[in-house]
Backbone of each chain as ProteinMPNN parsed JSONL, in Angstrom:
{"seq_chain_A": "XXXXXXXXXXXXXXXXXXXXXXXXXXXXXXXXXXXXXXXXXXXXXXXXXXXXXXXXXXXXXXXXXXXXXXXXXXXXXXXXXXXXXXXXXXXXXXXXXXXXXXXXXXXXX", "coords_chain_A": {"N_chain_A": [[0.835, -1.201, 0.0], [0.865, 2.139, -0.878], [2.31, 4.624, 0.843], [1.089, 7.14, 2.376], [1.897, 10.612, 3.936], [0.922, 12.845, 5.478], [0.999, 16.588, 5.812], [0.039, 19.22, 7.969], [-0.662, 22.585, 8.546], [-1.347, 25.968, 8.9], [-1.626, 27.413, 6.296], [-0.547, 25.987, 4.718], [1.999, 26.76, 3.636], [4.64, 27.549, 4.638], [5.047, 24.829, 5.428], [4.946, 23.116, 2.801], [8.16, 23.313, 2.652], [9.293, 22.028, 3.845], [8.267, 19.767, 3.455], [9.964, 19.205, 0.729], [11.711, 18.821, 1.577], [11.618, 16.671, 3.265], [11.476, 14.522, 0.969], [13.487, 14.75, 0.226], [15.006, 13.651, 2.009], [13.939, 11.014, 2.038], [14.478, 9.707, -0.015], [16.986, 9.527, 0.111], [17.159, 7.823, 2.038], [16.202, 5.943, -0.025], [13.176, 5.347, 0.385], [10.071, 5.43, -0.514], [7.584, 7.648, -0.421], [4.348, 8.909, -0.1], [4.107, 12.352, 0.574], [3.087, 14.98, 1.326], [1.792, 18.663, 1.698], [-0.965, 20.718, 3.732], [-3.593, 22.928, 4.107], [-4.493, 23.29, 7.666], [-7.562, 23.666, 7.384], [-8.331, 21.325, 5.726], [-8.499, 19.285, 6.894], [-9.801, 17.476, 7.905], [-11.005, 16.186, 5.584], [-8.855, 15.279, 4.188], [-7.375, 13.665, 6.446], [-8.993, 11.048, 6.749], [-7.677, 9.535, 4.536], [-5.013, 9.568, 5.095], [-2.015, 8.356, 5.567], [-0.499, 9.113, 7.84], [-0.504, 11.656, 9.725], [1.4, 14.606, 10.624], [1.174, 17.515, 12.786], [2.034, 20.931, 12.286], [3.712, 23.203, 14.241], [2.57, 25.432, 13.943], [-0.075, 25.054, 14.805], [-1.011, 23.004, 15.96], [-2.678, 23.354, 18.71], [-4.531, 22.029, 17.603], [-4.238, 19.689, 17.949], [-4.973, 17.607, 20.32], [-7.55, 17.883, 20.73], [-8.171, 16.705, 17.871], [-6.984, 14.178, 18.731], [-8.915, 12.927, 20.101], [-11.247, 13.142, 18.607], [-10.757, 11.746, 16.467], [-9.57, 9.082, 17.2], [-8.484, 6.964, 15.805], [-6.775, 7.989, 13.647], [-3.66, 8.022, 12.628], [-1.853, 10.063, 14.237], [0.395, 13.401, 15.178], [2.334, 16.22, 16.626], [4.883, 18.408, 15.145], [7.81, 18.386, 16.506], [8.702, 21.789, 17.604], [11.326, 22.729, 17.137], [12.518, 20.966, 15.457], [10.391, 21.606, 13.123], [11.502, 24.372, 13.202], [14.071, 24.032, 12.44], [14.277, 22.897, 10.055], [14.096, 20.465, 9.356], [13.821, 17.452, 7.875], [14.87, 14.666, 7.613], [14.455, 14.207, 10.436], [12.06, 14.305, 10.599], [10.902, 12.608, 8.829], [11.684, 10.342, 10.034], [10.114, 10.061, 12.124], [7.255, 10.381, 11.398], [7.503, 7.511, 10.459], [7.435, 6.159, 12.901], [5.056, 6.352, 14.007], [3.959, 4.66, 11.323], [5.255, 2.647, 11.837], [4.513, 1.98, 14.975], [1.698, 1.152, 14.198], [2.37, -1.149, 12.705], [3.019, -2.766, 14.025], [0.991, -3.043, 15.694], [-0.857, -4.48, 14.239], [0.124, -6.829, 13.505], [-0.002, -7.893, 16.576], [-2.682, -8.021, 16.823]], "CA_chain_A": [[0.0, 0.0, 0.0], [1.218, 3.679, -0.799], [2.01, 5.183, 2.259], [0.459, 9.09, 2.335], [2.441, 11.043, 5.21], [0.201, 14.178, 5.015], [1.476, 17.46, 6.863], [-1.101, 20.366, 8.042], [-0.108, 23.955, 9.006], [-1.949, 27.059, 8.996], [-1.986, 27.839, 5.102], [0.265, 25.003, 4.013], [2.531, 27.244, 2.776], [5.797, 27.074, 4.911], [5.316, 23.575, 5.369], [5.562, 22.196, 1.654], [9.416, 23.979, 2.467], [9.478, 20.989, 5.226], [7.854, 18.393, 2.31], [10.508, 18.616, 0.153], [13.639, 18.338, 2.731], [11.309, 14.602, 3.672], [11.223, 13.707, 0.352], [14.645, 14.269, 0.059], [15.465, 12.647, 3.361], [12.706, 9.691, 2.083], [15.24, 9.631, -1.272], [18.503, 9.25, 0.684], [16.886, 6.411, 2.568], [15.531, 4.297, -0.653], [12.114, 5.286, 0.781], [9.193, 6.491, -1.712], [5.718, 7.948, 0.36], [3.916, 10.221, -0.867], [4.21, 13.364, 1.181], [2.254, 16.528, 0.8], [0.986, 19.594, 2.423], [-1.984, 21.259, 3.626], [-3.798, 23.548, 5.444], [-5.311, 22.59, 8.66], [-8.773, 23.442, 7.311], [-8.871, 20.284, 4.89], [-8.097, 18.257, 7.538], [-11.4, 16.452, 7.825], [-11.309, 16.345, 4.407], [-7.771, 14.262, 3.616], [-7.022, 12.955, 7.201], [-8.906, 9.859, 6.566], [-7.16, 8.74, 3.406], [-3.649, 9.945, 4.853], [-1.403, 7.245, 6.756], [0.307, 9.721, 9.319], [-0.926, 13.115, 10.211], [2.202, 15.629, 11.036], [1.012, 18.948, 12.706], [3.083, 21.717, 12.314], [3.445, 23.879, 15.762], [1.336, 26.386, 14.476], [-1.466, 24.685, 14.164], [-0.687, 22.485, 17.603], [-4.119, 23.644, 19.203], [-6.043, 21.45, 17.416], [-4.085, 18.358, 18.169], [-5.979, 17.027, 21.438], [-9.122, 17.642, 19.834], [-8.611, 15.399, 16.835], [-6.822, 12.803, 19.06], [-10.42, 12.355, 20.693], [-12.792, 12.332, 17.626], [-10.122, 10.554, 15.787], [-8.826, 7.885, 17.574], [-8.105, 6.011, 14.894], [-5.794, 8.471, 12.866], [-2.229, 8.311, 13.652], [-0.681, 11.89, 13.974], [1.031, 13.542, 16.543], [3.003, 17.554, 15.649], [5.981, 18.364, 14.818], [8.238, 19.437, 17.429], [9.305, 22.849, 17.522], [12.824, 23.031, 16.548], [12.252, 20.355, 14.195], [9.992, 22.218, 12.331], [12.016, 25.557, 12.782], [15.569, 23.756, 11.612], [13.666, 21.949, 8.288], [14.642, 18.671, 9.827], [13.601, 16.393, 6.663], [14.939, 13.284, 8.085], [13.298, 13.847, 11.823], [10.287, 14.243, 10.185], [10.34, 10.894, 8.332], [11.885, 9.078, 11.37], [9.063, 10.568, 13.291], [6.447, 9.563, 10.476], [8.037, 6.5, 10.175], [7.626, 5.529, 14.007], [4.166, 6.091, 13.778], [3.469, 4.128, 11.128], [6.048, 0.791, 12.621], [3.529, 1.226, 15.625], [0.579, 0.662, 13.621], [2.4, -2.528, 12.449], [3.197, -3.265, 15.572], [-0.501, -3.222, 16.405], [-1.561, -5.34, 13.024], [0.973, -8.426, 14.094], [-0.324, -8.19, 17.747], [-4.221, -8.554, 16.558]], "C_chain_A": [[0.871, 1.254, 0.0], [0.832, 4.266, 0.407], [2.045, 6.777, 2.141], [1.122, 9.295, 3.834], [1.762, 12.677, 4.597], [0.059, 15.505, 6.288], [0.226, 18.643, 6.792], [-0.056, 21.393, 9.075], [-1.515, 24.894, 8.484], [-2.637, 27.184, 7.658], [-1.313, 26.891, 4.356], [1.289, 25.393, 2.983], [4.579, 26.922, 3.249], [6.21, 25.597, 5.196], [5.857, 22.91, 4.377], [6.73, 22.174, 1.337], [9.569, 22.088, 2.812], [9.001, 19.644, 4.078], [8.83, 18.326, 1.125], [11.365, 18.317, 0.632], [12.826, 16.943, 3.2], [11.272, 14.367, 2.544], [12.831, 13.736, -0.22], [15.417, 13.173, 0.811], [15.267, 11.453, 2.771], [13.799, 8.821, 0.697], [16.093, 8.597, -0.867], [18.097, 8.023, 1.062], [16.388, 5.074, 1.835], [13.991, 4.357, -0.427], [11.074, 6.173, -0.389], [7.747, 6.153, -0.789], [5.336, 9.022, -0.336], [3.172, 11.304, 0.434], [3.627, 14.608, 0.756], [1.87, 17.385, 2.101], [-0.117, 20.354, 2.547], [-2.567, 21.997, 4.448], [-4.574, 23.138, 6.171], [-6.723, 22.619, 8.292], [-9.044, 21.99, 6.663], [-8.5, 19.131, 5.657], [-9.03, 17.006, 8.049], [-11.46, 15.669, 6.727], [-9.998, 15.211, 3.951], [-7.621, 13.327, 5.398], [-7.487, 11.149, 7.508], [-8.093, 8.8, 5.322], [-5.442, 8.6, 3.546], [-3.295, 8.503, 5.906], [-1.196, 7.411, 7.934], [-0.21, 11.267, 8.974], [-0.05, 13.744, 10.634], [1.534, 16.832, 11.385], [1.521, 20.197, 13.053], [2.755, 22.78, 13.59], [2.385, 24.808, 15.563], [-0.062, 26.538, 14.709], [-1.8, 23.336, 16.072], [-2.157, 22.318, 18.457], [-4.928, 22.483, 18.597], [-5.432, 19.892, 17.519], [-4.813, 17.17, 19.575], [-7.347, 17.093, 20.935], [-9.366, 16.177, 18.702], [-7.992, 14.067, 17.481], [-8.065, 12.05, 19.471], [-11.588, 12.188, 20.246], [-12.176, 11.948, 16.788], [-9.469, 9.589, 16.108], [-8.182, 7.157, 16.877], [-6.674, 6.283, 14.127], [-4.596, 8.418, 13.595], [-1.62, 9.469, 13.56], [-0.117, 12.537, 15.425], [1.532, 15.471, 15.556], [4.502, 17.449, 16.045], [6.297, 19.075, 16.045], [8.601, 20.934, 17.297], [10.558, 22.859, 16.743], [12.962, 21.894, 15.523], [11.741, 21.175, 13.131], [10.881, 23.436, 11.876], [13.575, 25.237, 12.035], [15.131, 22.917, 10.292], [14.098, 20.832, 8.728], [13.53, 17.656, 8.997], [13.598, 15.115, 7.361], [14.54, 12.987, 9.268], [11.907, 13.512, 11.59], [9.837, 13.228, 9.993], [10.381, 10.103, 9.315], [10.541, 9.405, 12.122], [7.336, 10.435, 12.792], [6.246, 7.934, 10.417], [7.499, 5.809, 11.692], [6.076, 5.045, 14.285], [3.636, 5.272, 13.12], [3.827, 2.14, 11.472], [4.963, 0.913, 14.07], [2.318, 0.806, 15.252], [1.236, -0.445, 12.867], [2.228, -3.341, 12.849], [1.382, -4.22, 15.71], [-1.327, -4.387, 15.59], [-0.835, -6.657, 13.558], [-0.01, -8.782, 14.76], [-2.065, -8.572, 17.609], [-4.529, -9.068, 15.965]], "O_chain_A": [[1.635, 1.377, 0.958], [-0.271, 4.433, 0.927], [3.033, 7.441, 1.826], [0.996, 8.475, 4.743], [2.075, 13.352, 3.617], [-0.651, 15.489, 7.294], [-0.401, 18.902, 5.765], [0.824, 21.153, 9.901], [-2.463, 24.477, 7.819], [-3.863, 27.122, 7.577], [-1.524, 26.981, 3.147], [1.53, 24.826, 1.918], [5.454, 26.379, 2.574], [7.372, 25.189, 5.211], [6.87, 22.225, 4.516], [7.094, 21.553, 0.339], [9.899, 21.197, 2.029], [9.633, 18.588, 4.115], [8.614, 17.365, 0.387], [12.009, 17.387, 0.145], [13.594, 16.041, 3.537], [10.69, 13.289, 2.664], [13.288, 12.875, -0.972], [16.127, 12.235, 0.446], [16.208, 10.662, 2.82], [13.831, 7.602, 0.532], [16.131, 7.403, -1.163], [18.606, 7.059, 0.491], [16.191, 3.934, 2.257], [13.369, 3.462, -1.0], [11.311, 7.255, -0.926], [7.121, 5.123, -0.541], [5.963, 9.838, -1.011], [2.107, 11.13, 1.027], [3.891, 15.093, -0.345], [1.689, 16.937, 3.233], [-0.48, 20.828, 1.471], [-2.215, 21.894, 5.623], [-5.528, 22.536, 5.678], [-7.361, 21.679, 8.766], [-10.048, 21.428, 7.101], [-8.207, 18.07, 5.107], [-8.769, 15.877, 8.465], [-11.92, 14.529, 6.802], [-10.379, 14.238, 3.301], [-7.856, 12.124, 5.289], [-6.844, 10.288, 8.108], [-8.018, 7.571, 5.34], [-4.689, 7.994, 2.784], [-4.023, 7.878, 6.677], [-1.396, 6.659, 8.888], [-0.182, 11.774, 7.853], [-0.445, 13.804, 11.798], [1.17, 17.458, 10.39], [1.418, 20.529, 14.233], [1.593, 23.104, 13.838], [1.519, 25.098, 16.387], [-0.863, 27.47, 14.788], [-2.72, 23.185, 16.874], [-2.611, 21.218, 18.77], [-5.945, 22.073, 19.157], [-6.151, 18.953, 17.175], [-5.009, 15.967, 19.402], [-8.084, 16.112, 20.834], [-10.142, 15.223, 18.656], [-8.304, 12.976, 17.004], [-8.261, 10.852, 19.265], [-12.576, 11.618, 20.709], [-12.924, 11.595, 15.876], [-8.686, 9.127, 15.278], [-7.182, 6.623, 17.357], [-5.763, 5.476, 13.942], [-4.431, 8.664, 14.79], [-0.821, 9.721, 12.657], [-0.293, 12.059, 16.545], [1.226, 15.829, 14.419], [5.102, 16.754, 16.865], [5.633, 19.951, 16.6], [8.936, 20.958, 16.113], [10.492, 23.053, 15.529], [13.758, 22.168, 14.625], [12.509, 21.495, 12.223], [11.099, 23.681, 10.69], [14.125, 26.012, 11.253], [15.995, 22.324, 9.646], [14.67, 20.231, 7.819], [12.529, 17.197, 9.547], [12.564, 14.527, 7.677], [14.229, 11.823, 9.523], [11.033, 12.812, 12.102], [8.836, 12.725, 10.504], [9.504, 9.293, 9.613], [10.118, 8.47, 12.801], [6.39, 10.399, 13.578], [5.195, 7.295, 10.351], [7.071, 4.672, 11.494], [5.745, 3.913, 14.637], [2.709, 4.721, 13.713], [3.204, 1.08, 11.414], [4.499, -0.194, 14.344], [1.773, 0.011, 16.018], [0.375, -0.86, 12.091], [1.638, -4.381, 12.557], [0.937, -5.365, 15.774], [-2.219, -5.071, 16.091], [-1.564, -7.506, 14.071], [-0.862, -9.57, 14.349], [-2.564, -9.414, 18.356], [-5.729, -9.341, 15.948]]}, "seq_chain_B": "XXXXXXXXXXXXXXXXXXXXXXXXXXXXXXXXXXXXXXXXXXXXXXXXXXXXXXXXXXXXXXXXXXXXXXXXXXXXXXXXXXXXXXXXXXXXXXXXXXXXXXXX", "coords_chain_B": {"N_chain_B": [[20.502, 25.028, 3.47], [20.488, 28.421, 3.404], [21.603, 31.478, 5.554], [19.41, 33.713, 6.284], [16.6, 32.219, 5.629], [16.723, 30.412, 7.062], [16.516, 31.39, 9.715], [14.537, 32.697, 9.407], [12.394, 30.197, 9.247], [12.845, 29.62, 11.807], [11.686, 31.489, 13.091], [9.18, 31.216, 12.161], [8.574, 28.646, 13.172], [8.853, 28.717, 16.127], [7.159, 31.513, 17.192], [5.31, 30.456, 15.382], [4.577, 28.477, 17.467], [4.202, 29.58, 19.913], [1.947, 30.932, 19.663], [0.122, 28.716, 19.112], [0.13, 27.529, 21.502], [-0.996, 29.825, 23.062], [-3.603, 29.772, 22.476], [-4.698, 27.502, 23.109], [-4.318, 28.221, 25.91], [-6.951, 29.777, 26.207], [-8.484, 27.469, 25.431], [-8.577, 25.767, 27.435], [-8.825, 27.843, 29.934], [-11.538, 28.052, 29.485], [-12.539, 25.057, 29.869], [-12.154, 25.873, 32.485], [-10.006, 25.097, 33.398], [-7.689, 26.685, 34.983], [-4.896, 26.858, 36.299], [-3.623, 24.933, 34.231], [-3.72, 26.502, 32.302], [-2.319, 28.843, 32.515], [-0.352, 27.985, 32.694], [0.559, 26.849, 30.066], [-0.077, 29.883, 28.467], [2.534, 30.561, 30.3], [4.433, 28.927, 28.754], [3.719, 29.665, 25.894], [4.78, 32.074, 26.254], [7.506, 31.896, 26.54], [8.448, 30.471, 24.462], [7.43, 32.467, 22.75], [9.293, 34.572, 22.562], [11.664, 33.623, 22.05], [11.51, 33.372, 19.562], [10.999, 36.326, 18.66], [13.778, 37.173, 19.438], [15.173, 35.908, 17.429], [14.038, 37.376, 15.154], [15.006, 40.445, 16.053], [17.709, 39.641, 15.681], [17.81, 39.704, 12.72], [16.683, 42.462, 13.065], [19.206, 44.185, 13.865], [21.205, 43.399, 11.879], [20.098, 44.307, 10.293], [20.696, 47.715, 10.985], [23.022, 47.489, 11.034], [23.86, 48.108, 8.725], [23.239, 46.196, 6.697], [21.014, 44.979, 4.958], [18.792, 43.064, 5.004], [17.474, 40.773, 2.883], [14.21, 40.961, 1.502], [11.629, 38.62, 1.435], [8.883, 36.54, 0.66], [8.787, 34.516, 2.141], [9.612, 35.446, 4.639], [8.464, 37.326, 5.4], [6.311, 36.464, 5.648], [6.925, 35.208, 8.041], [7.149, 37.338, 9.905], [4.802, 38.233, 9.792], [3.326, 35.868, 11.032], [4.876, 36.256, 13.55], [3.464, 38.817, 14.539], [0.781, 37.778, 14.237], [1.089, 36.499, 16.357], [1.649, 37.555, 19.312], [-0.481, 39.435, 19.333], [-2.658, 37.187, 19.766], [-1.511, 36.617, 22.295], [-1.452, 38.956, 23.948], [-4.5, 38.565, 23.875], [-5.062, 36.285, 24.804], [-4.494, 36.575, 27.348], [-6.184, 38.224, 29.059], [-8.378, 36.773, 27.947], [-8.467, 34.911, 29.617], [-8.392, 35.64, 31.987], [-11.09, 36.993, 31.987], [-12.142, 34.26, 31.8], [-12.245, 33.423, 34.228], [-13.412, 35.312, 35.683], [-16.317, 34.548, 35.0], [-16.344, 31.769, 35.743], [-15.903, 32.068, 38.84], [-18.269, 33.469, 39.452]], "CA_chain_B": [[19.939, 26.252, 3.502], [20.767, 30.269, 3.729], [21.064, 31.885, 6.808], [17.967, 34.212, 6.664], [15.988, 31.396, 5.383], [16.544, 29.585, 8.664], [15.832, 32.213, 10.51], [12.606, 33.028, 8.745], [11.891, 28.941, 9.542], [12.934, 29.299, 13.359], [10.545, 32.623, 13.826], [7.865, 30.726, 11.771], [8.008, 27.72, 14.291], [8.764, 29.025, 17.699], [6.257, 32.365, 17.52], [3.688, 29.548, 15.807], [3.856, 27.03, 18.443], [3.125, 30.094, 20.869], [0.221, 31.224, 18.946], [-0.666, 27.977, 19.365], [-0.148, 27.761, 23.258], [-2.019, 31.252, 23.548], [-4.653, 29.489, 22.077], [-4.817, 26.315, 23.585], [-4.68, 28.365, 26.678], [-7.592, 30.189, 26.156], [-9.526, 26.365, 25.562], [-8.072, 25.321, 28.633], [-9.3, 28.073, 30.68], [-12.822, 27.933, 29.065], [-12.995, 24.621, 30.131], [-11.921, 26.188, 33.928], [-8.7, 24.977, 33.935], [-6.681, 27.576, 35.09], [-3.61, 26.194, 36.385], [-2.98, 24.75, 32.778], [-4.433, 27.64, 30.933], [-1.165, 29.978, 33.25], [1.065, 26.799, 32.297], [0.166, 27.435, 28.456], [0.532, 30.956, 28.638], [4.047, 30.749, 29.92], [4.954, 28.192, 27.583], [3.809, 30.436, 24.801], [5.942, 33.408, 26.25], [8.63, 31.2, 26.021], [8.488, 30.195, 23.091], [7.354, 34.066, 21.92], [10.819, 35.252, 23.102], [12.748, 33.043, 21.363], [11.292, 33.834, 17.983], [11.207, 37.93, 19.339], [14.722, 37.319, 19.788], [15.944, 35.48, 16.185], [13.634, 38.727, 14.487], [15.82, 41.064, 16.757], [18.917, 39.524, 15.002], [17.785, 40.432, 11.795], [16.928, 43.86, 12.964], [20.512, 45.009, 14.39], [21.742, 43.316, 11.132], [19.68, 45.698, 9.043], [21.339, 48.783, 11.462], [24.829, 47.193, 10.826], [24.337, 48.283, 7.549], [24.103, 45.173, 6.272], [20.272, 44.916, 4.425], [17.95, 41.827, 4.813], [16.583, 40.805, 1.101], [12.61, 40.296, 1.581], [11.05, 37.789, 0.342], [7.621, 35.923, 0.934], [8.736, 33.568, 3.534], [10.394, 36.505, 6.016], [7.494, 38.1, 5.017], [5.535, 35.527, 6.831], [7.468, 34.879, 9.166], [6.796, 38.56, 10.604], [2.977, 37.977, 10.061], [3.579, 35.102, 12.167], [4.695, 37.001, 15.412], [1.975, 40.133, 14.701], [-0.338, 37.381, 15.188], [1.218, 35.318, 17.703], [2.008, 38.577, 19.559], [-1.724, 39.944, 19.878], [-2.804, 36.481, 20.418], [-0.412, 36.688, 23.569], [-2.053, 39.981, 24.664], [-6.01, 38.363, 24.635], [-5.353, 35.142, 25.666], [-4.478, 36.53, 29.071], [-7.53, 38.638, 28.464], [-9.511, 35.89, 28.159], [-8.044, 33.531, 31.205], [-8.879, 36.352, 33.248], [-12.776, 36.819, 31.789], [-13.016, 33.15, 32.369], [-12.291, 33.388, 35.724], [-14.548, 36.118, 36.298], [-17.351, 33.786, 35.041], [-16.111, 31.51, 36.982], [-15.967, 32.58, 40.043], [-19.275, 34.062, 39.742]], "C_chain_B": [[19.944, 27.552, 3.931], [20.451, 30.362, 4.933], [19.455, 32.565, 7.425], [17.263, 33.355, 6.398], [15.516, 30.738, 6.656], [16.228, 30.452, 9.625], [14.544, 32.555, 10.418], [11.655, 32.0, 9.448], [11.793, 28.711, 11.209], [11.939, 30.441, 13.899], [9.054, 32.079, 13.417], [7.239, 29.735, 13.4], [8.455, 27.94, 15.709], [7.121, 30.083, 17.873], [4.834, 31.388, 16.685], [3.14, 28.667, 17.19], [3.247, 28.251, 19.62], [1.788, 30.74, 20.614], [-0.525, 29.9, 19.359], [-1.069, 27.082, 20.752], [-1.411, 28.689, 23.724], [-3.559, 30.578, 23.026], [-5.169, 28.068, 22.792], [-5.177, 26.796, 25.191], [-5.872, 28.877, 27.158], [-8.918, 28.774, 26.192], [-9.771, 26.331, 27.008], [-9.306, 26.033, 29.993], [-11.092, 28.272, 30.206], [-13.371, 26.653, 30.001], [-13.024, 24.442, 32.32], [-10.647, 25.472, 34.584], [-7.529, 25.605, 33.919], [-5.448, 27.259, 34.882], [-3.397, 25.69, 34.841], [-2.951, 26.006, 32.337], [-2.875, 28.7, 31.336], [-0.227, 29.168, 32.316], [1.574, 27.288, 30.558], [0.789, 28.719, 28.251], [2.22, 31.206, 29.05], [4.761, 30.316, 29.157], [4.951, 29.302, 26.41], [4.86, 31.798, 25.013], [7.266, 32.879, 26.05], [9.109, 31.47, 24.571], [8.311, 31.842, 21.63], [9.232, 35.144, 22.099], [11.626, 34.766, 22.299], [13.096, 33.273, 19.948], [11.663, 35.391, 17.844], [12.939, 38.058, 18.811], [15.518, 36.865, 17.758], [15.01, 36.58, 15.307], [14.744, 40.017, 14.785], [17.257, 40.928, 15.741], [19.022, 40.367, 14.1], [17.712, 42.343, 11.868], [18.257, 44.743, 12.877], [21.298, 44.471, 13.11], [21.791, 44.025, 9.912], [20.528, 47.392, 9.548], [22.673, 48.403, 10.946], [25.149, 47.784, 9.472], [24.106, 47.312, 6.403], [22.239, 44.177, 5.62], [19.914, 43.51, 4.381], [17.44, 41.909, 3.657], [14.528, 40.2, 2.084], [12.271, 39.709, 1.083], [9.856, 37.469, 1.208], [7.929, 35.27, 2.04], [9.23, 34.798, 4.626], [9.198, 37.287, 6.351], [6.147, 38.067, 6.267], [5.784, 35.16, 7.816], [7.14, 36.33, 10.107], [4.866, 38.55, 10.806], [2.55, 36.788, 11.159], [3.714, 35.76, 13.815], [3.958, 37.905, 15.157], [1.151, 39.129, 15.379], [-0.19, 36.519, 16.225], [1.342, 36.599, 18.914], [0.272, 39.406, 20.312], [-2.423, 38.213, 20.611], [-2.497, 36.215, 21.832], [-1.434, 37.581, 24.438], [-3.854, 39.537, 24.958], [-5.859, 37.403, 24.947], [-5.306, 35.444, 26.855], [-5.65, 37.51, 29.634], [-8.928, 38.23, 28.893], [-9.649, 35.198, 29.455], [-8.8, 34.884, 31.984], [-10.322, 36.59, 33.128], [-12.935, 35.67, 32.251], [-12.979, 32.952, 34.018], [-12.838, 34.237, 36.285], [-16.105, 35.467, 35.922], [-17.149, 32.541, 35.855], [-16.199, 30.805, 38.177], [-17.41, 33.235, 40.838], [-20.575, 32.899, 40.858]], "O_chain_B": [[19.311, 27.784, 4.961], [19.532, 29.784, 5.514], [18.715, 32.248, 8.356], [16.631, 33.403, 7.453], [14.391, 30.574, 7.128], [15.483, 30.001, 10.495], [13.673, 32.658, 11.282], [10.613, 32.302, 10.028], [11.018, 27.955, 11.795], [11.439, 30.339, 15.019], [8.02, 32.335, 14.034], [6.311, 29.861, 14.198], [8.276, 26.96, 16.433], [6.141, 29.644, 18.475], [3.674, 31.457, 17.093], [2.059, 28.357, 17.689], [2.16, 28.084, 20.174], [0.831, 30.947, 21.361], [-1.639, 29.952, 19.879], [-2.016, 26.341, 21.017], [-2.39, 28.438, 24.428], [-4.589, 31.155, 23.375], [-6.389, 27.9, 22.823], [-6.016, 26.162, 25.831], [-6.141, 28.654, 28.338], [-9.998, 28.91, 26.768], [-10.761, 26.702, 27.64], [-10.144, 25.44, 30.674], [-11.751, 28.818, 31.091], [-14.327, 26.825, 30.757], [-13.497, 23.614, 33.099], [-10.345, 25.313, 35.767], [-6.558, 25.355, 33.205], [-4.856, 27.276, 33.803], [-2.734, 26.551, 34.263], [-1.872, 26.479, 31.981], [-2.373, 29.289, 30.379], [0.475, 29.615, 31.41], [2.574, 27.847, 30.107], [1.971, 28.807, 27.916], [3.006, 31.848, 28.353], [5.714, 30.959, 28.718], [6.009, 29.788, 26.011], [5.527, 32.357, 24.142], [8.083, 33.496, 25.366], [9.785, 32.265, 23.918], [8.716, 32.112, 20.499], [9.828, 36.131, 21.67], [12.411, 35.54, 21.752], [14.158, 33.353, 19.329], [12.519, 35.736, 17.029], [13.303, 38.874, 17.965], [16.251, 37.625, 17.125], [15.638, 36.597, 14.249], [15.296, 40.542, 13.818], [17.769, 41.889, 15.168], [19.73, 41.375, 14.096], [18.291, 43.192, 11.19], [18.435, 45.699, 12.123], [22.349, 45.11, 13.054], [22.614, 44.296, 9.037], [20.908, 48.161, 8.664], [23.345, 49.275, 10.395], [26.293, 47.968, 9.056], [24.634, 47.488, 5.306], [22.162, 42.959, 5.781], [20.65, 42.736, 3.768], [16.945, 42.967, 3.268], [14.091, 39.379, 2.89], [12.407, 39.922, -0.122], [9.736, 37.983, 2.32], [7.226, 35.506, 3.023], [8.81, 34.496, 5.743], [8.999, 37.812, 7.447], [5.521, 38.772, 7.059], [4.932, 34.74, 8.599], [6.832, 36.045, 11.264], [4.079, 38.802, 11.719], [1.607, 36.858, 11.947], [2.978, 35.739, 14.802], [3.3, 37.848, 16.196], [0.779, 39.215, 16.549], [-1.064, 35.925, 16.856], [0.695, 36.063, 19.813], [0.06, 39.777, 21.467], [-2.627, 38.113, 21.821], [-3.3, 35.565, 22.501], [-2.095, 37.142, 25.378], [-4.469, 39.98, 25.928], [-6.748, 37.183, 25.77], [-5.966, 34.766, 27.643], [-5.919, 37.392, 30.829], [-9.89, 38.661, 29.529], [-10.649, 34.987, 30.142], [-9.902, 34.739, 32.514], [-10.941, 36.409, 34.177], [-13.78, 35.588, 33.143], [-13.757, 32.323, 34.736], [-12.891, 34.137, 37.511], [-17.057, 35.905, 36.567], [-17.98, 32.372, 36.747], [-16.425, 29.64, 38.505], [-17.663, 33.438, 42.026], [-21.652, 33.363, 41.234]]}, "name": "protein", "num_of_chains": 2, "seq": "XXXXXXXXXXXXXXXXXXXXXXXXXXXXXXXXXXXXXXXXXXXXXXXXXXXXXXXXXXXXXXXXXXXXXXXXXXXXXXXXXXXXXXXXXXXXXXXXXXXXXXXXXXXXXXXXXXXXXXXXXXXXXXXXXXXXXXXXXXXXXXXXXXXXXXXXXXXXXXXXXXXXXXXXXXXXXXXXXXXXXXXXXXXXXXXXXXXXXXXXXXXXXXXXXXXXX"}
């Protein structure tokens, strides 16, 4: 299955900076996902079709909310200084972890 | 990636994440939880300082003589702290309205 790692920010504008330093990272590693950005409004709107949910600090606020009427989705936000140093390859590892525990979870059931 | 660039990227995501403290604190104390809603709030000053502070750079670099190029992302990155910045000023605003409802 094509794995969607789908990032939300404000306007999805400084993020797609942050989507190509992971798809370079995703390069270096041999890894091909398909990575994109967007703004937090369409997040209803793609978050079920995406694999991993990234949300960029500025947008942060609305992460406890969707952990509790989305249970299901896996996302978490970007740390701070991740986001502010373009950290490409944290991002994926940090994508990436998310989706090895939802493997995790497929074995175990 | 260029120096101002990264700077642009470190004022984007410090003065967002406290926009997005100041805001979180404002849930917080809605739902009457102070003590967080303060917690929040300092977090976001934190975090508003830090960004404050890598803007600052650029300023005394523009006095040095020594001209920042503008572009769209720096651009934003300043629209970034305006609104993380007033955000700052009503979230504490608000904490304090909610605690005058309250209390009532």
């Amino acid at each position: 299955m094509n794995i969607k790692i789908a990032l939300f920010c404000a306007g999805g504008f400084s993020t797609s900076l942050l989507v190509n330093k992971m798809k370079e990272a995703a390069a270096a590693k041999g890894k091909e996902y398909d990575i994109a950005a967007y703004a937090v409004t369409q997040i209803e709107e793609i978050g079920p079709q995406a694999s991993v949910l990234l949300i960029g600090p500025q947008v942060r606020y609305v992460v406890d909310k969707l952990k509790k009427e989305h249970p299901a989705w896996k996302l978490t936000d970007i740390p701070m200084h991740m986001y502010g140093t373009m950290d490409g390859k944290g991002a994926i590892e940090l994508a990436e972890k998310l989706i090895g525990e939802e493997e995790t979870w497929k074995e175990q059931n | 990636m260029e120096g101002t660039e990264l700077i642009a990227f470190n004022i984007i995501a410090t003065v967002g994440t406290a926009r997005s403290s100041y805001i979180s604190a404002i849930d917080a104390a809605a739902e009457g939880n102070f003590e967080e809603a303060e917690k929040l709030i300092k977090e976001g000053q934190d975090a508003y300082v830090e960004g404050h502070d890598a803007h600052a750079k650029l300023l005394t670099q523009t006095a040095q003589g020594n001209a920042v190029t503008m572009d769209l992302l720096l651009t934003h990155a300043e629209d970034q702290l305006m609104s993380a910045e007033a955000f700052g000023i009503l979230a504490e605003r608000f904490v304090t309205l909610y605690k005058k409802i309250y209390n009532k």
